[in-house]
C-alpha positions as CSV (number, residue, x, y, z in Angstrom):
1,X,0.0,0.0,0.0
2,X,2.5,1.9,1.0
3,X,6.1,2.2,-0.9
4,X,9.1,3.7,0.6
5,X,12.7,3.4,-0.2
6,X,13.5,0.6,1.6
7,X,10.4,-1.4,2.6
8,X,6.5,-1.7,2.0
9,X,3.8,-1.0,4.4
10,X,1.0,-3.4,3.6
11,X,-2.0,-4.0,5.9
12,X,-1.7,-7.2,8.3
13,X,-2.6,-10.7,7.2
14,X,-3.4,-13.9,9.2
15,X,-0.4,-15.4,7.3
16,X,2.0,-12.9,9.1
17,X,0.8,-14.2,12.5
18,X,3.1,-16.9,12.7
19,X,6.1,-14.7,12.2
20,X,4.6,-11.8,14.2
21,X,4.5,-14.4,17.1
22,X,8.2,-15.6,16.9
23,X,9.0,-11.1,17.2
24,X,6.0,-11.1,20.0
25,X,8.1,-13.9,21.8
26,X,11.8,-12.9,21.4
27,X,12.9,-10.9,24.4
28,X,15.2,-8.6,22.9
29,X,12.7,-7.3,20.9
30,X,10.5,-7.2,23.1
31,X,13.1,-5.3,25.6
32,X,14.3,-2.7,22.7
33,X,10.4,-2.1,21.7
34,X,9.6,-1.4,25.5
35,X,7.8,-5.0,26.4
36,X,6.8,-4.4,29.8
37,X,7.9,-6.9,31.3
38,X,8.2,-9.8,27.9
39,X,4.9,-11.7,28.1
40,X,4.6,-14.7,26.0
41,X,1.9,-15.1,23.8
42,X,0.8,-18.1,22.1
43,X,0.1,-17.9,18.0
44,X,-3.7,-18.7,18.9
45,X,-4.1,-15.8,20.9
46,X,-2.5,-13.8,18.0
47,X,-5.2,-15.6,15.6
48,X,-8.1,-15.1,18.4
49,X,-7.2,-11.4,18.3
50,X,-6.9,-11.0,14.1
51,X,-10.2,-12.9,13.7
52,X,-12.5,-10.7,16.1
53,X,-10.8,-7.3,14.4
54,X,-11.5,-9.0,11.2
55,X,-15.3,-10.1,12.1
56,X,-16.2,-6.7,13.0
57,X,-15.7,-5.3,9.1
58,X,-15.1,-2.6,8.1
59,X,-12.0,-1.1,6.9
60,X,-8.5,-2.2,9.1
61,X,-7.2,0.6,11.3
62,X,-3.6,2.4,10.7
63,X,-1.5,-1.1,11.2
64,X,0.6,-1.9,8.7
65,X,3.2,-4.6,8.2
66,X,6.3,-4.0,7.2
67,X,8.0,-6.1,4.2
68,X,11.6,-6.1,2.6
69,X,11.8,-8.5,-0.4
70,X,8.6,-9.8,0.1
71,X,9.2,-11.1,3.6
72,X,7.7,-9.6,6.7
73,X,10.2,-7.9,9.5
74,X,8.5,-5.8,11.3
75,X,5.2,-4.1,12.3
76,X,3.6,-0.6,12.8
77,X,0.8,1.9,13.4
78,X,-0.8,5.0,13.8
79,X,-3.1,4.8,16.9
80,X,-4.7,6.7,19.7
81,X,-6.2,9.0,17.3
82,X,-7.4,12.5,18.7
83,X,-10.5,13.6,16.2
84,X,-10.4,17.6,17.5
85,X,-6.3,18.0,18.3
86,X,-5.3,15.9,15.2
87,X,-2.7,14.0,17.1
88,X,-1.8,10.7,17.3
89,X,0.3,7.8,18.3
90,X,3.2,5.8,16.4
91,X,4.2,2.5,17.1
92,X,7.2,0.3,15.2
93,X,9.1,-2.8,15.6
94,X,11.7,-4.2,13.8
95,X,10.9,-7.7,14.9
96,X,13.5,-9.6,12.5
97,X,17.2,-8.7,13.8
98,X,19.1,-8.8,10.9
99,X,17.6,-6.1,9.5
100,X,18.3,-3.6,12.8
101,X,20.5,-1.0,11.7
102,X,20.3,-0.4,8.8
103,X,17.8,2.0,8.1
104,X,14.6,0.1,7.4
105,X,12.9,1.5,10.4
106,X,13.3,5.1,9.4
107,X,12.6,4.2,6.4
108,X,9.2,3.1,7.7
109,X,8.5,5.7,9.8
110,X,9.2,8.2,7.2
111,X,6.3,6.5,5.5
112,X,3.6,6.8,8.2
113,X,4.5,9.9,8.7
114,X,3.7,11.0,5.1
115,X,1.0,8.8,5.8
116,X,-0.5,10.7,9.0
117,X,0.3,14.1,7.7
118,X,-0.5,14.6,4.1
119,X,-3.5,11.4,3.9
120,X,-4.7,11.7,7.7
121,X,-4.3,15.5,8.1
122,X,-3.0,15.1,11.4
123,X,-1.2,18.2,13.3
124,X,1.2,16.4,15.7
125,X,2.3,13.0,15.4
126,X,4.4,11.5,19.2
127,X,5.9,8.3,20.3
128,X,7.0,6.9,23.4
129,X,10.6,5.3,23.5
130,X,12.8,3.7,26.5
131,X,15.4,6.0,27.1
132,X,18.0,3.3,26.6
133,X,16.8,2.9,23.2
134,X,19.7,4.8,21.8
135,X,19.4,3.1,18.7
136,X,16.0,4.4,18.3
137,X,16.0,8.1,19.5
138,X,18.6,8.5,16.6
139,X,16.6,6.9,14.1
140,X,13.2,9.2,15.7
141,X,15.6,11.8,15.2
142,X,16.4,11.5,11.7
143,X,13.4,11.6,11.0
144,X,12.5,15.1,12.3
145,X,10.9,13.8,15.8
146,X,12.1,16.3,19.1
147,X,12.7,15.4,22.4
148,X,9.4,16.9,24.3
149,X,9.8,15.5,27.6
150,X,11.6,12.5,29.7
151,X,9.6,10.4,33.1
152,X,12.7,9.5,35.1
153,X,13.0,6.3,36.2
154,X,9.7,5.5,34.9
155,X,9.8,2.2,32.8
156,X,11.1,-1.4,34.4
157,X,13.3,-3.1,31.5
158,X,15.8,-6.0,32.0
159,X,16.3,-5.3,35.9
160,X,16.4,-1.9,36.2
161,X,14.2,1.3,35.9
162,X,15.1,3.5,33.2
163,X,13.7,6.7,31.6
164,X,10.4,7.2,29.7
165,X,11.0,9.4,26.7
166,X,8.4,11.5,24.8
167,X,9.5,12.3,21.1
168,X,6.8,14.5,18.9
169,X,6.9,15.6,15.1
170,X,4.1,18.6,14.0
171,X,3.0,18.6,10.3
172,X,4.7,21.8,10.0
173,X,8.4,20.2,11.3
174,X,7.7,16.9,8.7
175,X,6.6,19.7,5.7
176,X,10.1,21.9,6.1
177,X,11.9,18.1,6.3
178,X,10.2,17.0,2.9
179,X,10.6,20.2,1.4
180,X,14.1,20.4,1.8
């Protein structure tokens, strides 16, 4: 659906579960995507969950997954939609560890940005991100997103409490970004 440099956002299928479950289950990405604490979850959960969404019809929400070469690595979404601020959530993980690094994350958040601003008129698009994640603040950066605020010693990860930390983006920031 939705073409970027790197990667393709493509809504969610009940073929990707399988392979969403293996990320859902792997505690390091559950640790650098802020799993609090790493739950497991079982593929028929996963299934449960994707055939209620998909009984209700309709049109699917902002969840995409994301695809290199056909294969699926990752997931996210716009969520937590705000109807009279225009605001919104983003979510992303990179669930397959080969490709981390490498910029197929920015990549994707590049496009759901575009997404959210110029297709979803949003004003302000925000995140939440463990203040560990260095690897991720630096990719949020990139991609135009500030620093708007940090909850010390908020978030339990991998034995110790570390720093909650609010990134934002406004359409006006993304515009000047894409404008050059």
């Amino acid at each position: 659906m939705l073409q970027g440099e790197k990667v393709l956002l493509r809504a969610m299928n009940r073929d990707d579960l399988e392979r969403l479950c293996e990320f859902n289950n792997d505690v390091d990405v559950e640790l650098a995507g802020g799993g609090d604490p790493p739950m497991p979850q079982t593929l028929a959960r996963l299934q449960a969950e994707f055939d209620t969404r998909v009984s209700q019809g309709g049109r699917d929400d902002a969840s995409f997954a994301i695809v290199v070469d056909g294969q699926m690595i990752g997931q996210c979404a716009l969520y937590q939609f705000e109807a009279t601020a225009h605001t919104c959530m983003l979510g992303i993980t990179i669930g397959d560890k080969r490709y981390w690094g490498q910029g197929y994350g920015r990549d994707a958040v590049r496009l759901l940005l575009d997404y959210a601003f110029r297709l979803r008129n949003q004003h302000r698009v925000y995140l939440s991100v463990n203040g560990n994640n260095e690897r991720a603040i630096r990719a949020y950066k990139a991609c135009g997103f500030v620093e708007e605020g940090r909850l010390r010693s908020h978030a339990w990860s991998n034995g110790a409490y570390i720093d909650l930390v609010y990134m934002g983006i406004l359409r006006t920031e993304w515009g000047k970004l894409t404008r050059g």
